[in-house]
Gaussian input, Z-matrix of N, CA and C with variables (Angstrom, degrees):
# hf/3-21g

backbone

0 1
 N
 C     1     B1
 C     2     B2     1     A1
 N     3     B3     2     A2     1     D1
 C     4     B4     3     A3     2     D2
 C     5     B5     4     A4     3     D3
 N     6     B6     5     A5     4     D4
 C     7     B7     6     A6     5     D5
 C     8     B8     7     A7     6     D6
 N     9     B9     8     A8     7     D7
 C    10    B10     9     A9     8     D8
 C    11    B11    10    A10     9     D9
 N    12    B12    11    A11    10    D10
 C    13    B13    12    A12    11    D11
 C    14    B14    13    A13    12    D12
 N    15    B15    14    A14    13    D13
 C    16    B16    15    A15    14    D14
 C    17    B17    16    A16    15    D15
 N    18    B18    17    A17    16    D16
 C    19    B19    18    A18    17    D17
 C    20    B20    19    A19    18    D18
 N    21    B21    20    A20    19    D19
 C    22    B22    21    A21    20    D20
 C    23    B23    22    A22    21    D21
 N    24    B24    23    A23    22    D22
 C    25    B25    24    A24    23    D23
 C    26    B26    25    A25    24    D24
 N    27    B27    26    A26    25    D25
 C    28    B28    27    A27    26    D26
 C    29    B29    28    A28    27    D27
 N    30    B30    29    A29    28    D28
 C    31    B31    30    A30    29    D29
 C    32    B32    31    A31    30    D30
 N    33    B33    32    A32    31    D31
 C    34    B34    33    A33    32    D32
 C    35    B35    34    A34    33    D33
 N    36    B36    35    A35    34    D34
 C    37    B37    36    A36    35    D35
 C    38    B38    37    A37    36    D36
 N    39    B39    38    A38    37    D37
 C    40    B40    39    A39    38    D38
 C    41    B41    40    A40    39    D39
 N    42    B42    41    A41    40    D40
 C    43    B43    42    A42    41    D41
 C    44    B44    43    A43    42    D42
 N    45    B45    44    A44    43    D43
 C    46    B46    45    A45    44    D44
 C    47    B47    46    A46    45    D45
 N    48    B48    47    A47    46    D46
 C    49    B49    48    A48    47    D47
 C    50    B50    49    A49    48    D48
 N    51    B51    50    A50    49    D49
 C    52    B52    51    A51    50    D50
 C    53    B53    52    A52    51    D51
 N    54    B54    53    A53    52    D52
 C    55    B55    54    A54    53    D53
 C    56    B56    55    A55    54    D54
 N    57    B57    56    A56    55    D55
 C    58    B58    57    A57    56    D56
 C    59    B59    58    A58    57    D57
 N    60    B60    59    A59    58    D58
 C    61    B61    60    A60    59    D59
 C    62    B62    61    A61    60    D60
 N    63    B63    62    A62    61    D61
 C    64    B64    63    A63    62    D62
 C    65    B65    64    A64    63    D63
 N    66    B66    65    A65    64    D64
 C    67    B67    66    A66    65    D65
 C    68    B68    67    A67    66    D66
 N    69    B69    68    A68    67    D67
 C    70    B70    69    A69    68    D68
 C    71    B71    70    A70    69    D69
 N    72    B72    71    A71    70    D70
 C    73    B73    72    A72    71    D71
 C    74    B74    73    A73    72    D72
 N    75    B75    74    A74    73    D73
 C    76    B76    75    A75    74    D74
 C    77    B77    76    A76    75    D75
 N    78    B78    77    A77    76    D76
 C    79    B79    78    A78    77    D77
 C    80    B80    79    A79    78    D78
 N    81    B81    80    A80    79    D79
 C    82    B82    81    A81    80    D80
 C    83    B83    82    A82    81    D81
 N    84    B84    83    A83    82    D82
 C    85    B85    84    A84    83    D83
 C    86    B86    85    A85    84    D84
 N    87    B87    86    A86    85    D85
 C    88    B88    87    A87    86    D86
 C    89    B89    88    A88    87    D87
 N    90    B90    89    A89    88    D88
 C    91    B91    90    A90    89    D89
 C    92    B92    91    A91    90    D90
 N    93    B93    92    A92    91    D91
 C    94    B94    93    A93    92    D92
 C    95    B95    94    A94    93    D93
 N    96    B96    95    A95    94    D94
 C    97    B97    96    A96    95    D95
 C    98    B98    97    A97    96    D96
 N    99    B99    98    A98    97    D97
 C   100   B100    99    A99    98    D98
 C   101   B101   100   A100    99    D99
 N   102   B102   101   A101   100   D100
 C   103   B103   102   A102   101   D101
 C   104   B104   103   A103   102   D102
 N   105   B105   104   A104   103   D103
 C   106   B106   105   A105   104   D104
 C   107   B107   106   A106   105   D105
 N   108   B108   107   A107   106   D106
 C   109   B109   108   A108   107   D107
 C   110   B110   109   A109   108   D108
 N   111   B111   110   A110   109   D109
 C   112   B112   111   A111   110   D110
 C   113   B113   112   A112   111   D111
 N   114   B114   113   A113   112   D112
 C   115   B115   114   A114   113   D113
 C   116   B116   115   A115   114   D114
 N   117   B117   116   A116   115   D115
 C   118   B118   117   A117   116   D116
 C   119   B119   118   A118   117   D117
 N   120   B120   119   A119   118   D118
 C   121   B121   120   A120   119   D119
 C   122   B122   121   A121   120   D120
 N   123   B123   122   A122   121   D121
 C   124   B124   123   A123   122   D122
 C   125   B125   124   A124   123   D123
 N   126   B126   125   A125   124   D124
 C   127   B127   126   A126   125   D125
 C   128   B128   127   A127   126   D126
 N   129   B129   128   A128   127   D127
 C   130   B130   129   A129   128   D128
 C   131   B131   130   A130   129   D129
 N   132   B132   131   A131   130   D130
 C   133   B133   132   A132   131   D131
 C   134   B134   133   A133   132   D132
 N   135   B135   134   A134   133   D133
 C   136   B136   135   A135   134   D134
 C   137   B137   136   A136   135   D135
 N   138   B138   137   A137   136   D136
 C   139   B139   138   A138   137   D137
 C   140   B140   139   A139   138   D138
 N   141   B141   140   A140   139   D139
 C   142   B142   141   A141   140   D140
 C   143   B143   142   A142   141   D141
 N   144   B144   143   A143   142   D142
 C   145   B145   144   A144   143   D143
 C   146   B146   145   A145   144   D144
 N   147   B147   146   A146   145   D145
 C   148   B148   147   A147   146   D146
 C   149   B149   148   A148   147   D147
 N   150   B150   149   A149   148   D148
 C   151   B151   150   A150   149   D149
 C   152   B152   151   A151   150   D150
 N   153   B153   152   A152   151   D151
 C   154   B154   153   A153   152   D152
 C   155   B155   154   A154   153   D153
 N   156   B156   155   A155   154   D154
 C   157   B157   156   A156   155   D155
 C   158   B158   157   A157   156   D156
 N   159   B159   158   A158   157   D157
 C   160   B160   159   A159   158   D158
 C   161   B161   160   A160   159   D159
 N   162   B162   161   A161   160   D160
 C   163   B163   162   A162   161   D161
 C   164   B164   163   A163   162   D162
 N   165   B165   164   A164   163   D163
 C   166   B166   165   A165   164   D164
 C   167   B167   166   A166   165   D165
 N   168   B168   167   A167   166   D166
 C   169   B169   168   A168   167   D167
 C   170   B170   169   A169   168   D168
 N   171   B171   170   A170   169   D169
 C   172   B172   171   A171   170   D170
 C   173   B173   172   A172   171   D171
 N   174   B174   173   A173   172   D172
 C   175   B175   174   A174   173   D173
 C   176   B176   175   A175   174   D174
 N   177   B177   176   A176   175   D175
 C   178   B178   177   A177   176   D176
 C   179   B179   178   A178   177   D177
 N   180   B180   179   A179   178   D178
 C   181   B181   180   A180   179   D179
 C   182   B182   181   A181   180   D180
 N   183   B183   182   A182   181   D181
 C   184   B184   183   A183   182   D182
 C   185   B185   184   A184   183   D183
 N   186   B186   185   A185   184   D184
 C   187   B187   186   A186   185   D185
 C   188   B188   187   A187   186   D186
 N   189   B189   188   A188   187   D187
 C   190   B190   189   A189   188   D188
 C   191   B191   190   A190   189   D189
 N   192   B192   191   A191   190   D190
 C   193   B193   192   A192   191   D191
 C   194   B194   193   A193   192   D192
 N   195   B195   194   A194   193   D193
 C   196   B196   195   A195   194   D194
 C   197   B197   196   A196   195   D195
 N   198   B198   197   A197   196   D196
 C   199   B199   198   A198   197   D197
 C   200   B200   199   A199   198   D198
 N   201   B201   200   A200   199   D199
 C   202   B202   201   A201   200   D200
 C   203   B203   202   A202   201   D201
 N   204   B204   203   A203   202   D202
 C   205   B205   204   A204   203   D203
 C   206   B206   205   A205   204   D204
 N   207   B207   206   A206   205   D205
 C   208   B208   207   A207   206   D206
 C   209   B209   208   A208   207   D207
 N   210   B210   209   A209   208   D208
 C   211   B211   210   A210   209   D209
 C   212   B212   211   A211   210   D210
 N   213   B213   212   A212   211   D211
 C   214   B214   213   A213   212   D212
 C   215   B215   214   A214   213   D213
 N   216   B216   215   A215   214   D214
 C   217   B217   216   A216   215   D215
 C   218   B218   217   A217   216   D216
 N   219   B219   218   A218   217   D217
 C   220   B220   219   A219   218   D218
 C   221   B221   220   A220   219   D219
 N   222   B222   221   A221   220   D220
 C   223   B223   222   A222   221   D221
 C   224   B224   223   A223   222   D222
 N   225   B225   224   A224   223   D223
 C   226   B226   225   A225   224   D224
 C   227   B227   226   A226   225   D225
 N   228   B228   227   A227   226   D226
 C   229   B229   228   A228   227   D227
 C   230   B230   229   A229   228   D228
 N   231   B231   230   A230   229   D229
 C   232   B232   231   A231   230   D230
 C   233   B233   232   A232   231   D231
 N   234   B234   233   A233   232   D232
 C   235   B235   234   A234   233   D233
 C   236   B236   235   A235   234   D234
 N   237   B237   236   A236   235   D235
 C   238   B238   237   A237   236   D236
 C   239   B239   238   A238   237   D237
 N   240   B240   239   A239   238   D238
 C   241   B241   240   A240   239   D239
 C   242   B242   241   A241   240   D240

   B1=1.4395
   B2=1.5180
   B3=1.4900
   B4=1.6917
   B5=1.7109
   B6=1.6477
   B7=1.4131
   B8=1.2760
   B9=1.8242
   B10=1.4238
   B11=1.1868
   B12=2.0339
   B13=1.4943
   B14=1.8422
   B15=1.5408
   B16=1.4536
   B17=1.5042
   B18=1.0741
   B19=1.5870
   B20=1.8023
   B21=1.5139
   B22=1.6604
   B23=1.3110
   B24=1.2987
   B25=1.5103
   B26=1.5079
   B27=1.2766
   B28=1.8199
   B29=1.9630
   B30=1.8141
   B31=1.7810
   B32=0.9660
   B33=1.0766
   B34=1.9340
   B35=1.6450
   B36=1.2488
   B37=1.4099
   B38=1.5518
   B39=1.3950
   B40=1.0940
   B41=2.0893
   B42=1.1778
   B43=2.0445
   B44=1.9022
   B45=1.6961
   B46=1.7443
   B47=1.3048
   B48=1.4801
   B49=1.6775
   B50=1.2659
   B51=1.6163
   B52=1.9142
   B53=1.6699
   B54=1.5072
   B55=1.3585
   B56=1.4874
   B57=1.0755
   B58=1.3034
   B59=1.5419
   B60=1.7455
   B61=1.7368
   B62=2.0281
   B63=0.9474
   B64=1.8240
   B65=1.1713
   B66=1.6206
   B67=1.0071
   B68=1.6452
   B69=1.5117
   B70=1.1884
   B71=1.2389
   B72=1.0114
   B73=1.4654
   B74=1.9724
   B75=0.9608
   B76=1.4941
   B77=1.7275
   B78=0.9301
   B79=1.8112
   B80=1.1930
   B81=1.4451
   B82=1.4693
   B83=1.5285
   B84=1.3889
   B85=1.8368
   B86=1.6219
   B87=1.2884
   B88=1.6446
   B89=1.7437
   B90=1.1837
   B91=1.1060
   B92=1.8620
   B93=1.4433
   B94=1.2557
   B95=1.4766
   B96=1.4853
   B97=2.0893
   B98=1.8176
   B99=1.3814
   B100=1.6477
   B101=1.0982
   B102=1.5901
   B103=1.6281
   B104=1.8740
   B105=2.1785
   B106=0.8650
   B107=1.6253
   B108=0.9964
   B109=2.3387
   B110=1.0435
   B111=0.8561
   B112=1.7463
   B113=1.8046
   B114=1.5720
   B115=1.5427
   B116=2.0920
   B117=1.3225
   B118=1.7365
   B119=1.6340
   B120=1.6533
   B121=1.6101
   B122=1.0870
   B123=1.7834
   B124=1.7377
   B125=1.9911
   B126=1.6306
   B127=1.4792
   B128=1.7594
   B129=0.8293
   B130=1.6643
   B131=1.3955
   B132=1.4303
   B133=1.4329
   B134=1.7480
   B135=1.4960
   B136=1.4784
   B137=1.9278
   B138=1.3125
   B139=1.1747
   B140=1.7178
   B141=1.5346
   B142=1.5984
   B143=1.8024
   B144=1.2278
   B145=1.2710
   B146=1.1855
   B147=1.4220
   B148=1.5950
   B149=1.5366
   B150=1.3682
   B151=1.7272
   B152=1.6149
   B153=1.8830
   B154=1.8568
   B155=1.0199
   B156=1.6894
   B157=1.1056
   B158=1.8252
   B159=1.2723
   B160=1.4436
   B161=1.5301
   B162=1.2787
   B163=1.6438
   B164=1.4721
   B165=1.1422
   B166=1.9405
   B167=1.6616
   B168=1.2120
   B169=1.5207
   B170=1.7516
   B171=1.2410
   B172=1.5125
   B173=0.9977
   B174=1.7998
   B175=1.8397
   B176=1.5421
   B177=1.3336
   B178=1.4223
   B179=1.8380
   B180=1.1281
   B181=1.9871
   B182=1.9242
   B183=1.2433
   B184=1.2406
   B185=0.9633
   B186=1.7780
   B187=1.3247
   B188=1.3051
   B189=1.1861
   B190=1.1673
   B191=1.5371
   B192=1.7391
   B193=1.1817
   B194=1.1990
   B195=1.4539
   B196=1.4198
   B197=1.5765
   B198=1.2648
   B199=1.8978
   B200=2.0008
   B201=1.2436
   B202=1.1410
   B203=1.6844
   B204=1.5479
   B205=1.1495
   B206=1.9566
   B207=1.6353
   B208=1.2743
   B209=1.7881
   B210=1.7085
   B211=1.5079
   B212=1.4701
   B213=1.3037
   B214=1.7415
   B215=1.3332
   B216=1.6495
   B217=1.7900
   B218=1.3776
   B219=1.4074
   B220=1.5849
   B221=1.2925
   B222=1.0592
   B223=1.4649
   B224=1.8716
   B225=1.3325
   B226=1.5976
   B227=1.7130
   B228=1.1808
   B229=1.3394
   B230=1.6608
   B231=1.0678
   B232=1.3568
   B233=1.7195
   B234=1.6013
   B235=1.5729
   B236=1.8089
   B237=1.6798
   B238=1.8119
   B239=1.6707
   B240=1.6767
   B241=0.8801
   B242=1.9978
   A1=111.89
   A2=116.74
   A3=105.69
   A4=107.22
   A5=110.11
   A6=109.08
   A7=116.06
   A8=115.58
   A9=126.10
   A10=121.04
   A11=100.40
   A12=96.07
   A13=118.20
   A14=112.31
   A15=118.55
   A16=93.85
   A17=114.54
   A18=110.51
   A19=116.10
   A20=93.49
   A21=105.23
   A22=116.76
   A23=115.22
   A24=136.39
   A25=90.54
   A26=120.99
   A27=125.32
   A28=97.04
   A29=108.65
   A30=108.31
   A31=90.13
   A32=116.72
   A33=128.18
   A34=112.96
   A35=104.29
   A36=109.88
   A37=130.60
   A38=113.97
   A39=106.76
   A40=95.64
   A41=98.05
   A42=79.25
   A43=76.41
   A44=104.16
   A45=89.84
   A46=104.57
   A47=136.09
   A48=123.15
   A49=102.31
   A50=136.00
   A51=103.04
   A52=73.32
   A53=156.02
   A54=127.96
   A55=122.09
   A56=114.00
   A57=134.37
   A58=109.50
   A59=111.33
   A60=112.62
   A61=83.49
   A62=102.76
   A63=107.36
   A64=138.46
   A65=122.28
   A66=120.38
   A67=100.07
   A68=142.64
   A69=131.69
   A70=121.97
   A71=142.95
   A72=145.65
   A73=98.83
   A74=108.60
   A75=120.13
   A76=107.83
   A77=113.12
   A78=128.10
   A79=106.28
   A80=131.10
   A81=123.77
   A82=110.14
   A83=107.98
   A84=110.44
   A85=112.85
   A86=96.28
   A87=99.06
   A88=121.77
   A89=108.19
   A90=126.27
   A91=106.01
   A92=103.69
   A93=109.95
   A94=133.33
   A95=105.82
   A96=96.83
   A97=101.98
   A98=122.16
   A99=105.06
   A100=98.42
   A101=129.12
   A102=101.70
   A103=98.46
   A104=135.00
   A105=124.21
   A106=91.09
   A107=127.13
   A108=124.77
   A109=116.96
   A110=115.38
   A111=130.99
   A112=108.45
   A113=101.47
   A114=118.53
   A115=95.70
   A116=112.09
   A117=104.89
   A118=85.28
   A119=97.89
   A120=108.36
   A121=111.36
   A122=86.86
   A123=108.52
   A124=94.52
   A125=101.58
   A126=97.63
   A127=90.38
   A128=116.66
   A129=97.17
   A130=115.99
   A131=107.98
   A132=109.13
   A133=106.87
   A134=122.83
   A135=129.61
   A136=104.60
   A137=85.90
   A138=116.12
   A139=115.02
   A140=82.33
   A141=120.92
   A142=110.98
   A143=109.86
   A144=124.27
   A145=121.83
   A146=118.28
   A147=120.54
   A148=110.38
   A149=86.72
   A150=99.19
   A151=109.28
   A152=110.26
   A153=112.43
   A154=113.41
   A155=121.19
   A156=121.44
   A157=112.81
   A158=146.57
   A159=140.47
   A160=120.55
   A161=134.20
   A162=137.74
   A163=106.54
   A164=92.28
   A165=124.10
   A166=67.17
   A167=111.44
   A168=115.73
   A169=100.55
   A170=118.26
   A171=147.85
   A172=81.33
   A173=112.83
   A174=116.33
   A175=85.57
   A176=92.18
   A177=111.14
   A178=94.09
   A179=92.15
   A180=85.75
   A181=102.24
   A182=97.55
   A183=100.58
   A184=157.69
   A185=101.83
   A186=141.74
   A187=106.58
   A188=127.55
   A189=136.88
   A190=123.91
   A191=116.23
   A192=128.39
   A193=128.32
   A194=116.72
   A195=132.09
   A196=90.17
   A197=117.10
   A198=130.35
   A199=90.61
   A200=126.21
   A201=118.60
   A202=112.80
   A203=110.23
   A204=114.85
   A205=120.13
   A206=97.42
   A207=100.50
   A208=88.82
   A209=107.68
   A210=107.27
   A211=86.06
   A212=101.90
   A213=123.49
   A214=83.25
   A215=107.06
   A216=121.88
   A217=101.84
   A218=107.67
   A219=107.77
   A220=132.09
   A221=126.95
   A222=122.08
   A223=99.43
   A224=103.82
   A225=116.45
   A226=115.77
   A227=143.27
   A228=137.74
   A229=99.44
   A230=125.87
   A231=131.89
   A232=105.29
   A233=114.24
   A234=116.55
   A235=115.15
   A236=97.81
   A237=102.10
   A238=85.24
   A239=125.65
   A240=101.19
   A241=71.06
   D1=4.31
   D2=-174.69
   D3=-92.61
   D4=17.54
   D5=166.94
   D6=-86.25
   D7=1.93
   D8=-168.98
   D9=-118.89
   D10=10.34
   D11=-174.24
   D12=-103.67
   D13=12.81
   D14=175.78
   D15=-74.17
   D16=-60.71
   D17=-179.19
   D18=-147.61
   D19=76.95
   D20=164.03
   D21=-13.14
   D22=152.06
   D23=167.47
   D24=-97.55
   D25=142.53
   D26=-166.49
   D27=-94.90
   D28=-11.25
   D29=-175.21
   D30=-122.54
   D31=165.21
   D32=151.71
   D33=-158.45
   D34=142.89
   D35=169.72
   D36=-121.83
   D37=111.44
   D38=-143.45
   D39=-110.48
   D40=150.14
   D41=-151.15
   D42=-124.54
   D43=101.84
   D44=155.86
   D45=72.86
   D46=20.66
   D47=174.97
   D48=-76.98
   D49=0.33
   D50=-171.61
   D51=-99.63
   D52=-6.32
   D53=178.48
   D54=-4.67
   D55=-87.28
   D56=-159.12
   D57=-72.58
   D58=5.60
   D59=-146.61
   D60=-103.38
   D61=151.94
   D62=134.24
   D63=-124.04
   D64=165.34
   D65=-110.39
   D66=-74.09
   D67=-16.98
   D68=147.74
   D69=-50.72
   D70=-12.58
   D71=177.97
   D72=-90.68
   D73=-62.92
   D74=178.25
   D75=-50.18
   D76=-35.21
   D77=158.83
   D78=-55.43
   D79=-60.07
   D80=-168.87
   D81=-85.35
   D82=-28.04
   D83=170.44
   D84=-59.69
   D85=-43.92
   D86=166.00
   D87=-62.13
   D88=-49.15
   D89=-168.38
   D90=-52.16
   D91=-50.41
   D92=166.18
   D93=-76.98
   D94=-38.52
   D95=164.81
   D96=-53.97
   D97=-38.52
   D98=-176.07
   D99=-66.80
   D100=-56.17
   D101=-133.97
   D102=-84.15
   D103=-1.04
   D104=-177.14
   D105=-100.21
   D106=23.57
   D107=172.03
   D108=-80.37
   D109=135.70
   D110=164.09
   D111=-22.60
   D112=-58.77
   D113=-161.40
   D114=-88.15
   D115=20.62
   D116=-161.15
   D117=-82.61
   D118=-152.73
   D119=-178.49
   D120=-32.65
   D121=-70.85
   D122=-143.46
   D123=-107.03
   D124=111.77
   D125=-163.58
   D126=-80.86
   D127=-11.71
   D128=178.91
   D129=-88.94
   D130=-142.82
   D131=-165.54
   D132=-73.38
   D133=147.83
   D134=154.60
   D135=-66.52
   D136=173.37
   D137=-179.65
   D138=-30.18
   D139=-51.16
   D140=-163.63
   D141=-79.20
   D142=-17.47
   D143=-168.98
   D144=87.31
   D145=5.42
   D146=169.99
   D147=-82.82
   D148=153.55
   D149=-160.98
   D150=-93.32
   D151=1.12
   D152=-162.44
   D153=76.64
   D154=154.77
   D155=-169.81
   D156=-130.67
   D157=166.52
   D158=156.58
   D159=-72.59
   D160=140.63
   D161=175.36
   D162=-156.20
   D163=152.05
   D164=-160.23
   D165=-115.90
   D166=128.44
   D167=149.58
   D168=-116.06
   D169=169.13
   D170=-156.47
   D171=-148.07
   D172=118.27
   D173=158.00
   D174=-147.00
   D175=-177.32
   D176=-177.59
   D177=-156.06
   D178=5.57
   D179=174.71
   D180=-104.05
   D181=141.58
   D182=161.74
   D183=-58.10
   D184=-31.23
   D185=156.12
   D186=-43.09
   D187=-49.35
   D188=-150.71
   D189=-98.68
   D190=-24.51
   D191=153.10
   D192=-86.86
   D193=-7.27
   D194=-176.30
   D195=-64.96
   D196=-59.46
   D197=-159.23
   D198=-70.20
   D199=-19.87
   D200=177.93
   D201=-45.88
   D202=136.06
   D203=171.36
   D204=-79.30
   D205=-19.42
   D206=-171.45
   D207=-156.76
   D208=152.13
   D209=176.87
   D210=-137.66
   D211=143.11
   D212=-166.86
   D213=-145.85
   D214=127.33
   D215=158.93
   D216=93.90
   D217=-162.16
   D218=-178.14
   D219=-100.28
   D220=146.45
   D221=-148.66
   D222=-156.80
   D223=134.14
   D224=-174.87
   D225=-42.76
   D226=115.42
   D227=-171.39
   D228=-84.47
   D229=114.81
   D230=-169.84
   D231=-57.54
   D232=-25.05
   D233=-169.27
   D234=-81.95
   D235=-11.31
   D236=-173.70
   D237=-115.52
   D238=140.00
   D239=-170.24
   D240=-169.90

């Protein structure tokens, strides 16, 4: 994503990127859509002068919606399985 930091896209949709990840990798993929968001720590500017951006992520790992700040739509109920 540092080909997007001269001038961010303010949305993104990111469909299924931890696939191929485990679950430490899916930790740091998370780790980074929060801390570069609009809604992360620091709501103003980074370092860099970027302001963060919004993303719809698509997962199907648990790992990965657990760290979600918000879940919109449908999503696996861990109790029917």
């Amino acid at each position: 994503m540092d080909g997007f930091s001269y001038r961010p896209s303010p949305f993104f949709i990111l469909d299924e990127v931890d696939a191929a990840l485990d679950n430490l990798n899916v930790a740091k993929v998370a780790g980074f859509i929060r801390s570069k968001s609009c809604e992360g720590p620091s709501r103003n500017q980074d370092a860099d002068g970027s302001t963060g951006f919004q993303s719809i992520v698509i997962s199907l790992k648990d790992s990965f919606y657990d760290k979600a700040e918000a879940l919109v739509g449908v999503y696996r109920d861990s109790e029917r399985r």
